[in-house]
MOPAC internal coordinates of N, CA, C and O (Angstrom, degrees):
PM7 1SCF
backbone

  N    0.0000 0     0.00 0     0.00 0    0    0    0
  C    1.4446 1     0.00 0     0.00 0    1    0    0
  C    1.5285 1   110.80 1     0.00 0    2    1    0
  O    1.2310 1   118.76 1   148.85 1    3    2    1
  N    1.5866 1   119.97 1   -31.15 1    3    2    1
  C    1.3119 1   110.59 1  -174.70 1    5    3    2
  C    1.3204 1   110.76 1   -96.03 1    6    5    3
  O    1.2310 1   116.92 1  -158.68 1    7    6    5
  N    1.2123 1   123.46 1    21.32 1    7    6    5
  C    1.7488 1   131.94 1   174.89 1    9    7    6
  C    1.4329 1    89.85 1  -104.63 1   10    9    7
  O    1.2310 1   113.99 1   143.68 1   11   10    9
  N    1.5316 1   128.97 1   -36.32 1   11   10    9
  C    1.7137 1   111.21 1  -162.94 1   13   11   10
  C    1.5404 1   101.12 1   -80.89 1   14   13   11
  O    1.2310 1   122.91 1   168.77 1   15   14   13
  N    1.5959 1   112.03 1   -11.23 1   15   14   13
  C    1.7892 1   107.54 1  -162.26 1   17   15   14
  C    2.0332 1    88.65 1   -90.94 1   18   17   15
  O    1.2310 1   133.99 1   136.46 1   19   18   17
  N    0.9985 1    90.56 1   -43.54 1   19   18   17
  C    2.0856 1   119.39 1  -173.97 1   21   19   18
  C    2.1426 1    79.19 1   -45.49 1   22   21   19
  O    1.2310 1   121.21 1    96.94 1   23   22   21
  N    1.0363 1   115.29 1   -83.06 1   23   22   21
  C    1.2908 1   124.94 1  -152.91 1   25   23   22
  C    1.5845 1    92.28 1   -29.89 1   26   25   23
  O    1.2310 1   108.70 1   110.07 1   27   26   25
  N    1.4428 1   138.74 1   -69.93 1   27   26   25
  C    1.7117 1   124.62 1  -104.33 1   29   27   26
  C    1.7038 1    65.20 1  -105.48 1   30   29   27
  O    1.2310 1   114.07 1   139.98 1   31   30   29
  N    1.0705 1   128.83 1   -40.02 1   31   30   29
  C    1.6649 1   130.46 1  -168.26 1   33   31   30
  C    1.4312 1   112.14 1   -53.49 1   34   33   31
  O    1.2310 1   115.94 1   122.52 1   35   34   33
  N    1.9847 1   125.32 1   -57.48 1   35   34   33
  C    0.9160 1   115.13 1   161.07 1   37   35   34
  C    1.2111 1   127.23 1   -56.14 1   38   37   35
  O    1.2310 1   116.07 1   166.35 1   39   38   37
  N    1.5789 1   125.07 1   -13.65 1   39   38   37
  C    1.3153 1   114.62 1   178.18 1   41   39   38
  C    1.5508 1   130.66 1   -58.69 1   42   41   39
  O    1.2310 1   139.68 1   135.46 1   43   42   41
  N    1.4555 1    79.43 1   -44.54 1   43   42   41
  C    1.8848 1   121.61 1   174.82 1   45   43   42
  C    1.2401 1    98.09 1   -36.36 1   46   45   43
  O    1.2310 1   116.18 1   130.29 1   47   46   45
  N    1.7424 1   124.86 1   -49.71 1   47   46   45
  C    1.1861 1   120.50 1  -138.32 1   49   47   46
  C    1.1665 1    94.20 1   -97.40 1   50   49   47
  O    1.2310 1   113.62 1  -175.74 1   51   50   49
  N    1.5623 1   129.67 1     4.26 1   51   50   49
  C    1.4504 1   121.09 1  -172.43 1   53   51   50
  C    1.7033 1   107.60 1    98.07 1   54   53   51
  O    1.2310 1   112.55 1  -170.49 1   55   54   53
  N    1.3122 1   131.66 1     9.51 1   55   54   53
  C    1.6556 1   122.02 1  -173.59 1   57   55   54
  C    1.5557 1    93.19 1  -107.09 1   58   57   55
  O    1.2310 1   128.97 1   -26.72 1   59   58   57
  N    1.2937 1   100.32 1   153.28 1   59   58   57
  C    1.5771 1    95.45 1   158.94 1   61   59   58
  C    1.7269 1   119.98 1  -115.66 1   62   61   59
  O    1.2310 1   137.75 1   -53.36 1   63   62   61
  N    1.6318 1    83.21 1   126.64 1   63   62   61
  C    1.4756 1    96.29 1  -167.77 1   65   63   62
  C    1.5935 1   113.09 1  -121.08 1   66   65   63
  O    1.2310 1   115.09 1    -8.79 1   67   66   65
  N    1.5598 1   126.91 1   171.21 1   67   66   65
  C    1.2870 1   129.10 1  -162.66 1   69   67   66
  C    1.4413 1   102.54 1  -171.26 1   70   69   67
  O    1.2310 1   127.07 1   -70.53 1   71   70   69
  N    1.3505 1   104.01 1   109.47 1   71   70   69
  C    1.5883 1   122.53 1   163.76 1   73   71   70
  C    1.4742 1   117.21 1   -60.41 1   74   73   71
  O    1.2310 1   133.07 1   -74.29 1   75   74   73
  N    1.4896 1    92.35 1   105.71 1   75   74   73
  C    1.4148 1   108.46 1   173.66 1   77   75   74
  C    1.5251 1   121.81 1   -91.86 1   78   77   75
  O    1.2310 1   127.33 1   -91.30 1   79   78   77
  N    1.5170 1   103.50 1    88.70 1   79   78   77
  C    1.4853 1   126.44 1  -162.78 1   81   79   78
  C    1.9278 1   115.44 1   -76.88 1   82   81   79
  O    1.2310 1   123.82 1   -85.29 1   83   82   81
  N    1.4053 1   110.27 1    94.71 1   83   82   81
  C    1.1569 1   116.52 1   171.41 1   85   83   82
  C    1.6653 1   103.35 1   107.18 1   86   85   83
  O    1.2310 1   119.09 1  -168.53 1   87   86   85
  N    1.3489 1   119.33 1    11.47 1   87   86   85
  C    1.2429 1   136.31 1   175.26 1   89   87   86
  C    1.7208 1   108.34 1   -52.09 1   90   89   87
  O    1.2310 1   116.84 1   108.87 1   91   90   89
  N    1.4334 1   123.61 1   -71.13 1   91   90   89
  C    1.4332 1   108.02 1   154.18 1   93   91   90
  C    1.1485 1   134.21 1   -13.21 1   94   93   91
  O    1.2310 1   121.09 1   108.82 1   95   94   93
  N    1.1470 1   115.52 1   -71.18 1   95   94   93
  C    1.8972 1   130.22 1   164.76 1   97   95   94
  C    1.1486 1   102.70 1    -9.96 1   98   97   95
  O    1.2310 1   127.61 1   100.52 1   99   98   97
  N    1.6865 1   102.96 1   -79.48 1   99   98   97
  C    1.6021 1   123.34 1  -150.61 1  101   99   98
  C    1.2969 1    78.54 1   -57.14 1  102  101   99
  O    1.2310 1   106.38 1   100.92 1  103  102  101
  N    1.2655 1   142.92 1   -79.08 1  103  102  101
  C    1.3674 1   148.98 1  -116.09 1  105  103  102
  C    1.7555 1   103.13 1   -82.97 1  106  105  103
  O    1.2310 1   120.83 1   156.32 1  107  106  105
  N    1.2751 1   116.02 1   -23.68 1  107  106  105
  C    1.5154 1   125.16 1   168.53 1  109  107  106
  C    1.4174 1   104.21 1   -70.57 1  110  109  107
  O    1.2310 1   114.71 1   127.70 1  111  110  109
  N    1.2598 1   127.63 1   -52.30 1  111  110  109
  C    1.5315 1   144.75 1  -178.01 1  113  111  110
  C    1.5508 1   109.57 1   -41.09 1  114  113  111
  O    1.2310 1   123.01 1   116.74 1  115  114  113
  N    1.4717 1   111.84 1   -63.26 1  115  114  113
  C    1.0097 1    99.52 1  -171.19 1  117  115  114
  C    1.8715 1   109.83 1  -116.29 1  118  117  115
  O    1.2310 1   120.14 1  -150.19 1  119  118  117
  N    0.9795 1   117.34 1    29.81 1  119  118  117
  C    1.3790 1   147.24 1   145.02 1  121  119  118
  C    1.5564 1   140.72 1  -125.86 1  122  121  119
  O    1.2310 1   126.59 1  -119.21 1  123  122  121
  N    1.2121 1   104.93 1    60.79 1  123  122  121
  C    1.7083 1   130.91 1  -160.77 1  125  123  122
  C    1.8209 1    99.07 1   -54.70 1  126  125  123
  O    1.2310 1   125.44 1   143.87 1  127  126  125
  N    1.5757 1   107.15 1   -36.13 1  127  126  125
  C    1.3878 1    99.32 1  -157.90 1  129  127  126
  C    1.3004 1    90.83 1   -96.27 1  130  129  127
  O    1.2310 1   107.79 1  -134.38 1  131  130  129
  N    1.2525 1   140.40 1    45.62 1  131  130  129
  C    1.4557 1   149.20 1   175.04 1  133  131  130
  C    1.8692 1    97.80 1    30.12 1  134  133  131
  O    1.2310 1   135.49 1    37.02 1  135  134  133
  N    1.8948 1    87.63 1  -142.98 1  135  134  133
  C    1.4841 1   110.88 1  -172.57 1  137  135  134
  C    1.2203 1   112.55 1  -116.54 1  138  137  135
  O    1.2310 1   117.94 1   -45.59 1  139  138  137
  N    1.5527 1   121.53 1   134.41 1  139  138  137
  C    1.9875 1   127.33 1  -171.98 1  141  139  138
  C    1.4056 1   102.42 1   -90.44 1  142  141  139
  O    1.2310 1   115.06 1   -64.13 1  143  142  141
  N    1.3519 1   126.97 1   115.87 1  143  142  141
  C    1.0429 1    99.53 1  -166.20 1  145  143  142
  C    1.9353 1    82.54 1  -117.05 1  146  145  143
  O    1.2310 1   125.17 1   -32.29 1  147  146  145
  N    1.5620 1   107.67 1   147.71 1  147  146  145
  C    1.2031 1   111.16 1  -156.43 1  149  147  146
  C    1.3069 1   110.56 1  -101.02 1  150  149  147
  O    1.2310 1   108.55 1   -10.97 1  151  150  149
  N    1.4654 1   139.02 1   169.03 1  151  150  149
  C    1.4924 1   139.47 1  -171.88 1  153  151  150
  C    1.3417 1   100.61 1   -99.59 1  154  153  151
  O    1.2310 1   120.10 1   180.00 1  155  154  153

């Protein structure tokens, strides 16, 4: 949700941007054991 609000705003600002829709997914899919995040 905060990539579809992120998208039209940076556009506004002059960047070029592109909602990468279901990007999580993929990235769970073929990285099951996610990210370690360390102390």
């Amino acid at each position: 949700m905060r990539s579809y609000i992120a998208e039209p705003i940076l556009k506004q600002a002059g960047f070029t941007a592109q909602n990468l829709d279901g990007a999580y997914s993929l990235y769970k899919m073929v990285n099951p054991e996610g990210v370690e995040y360390g102390n």
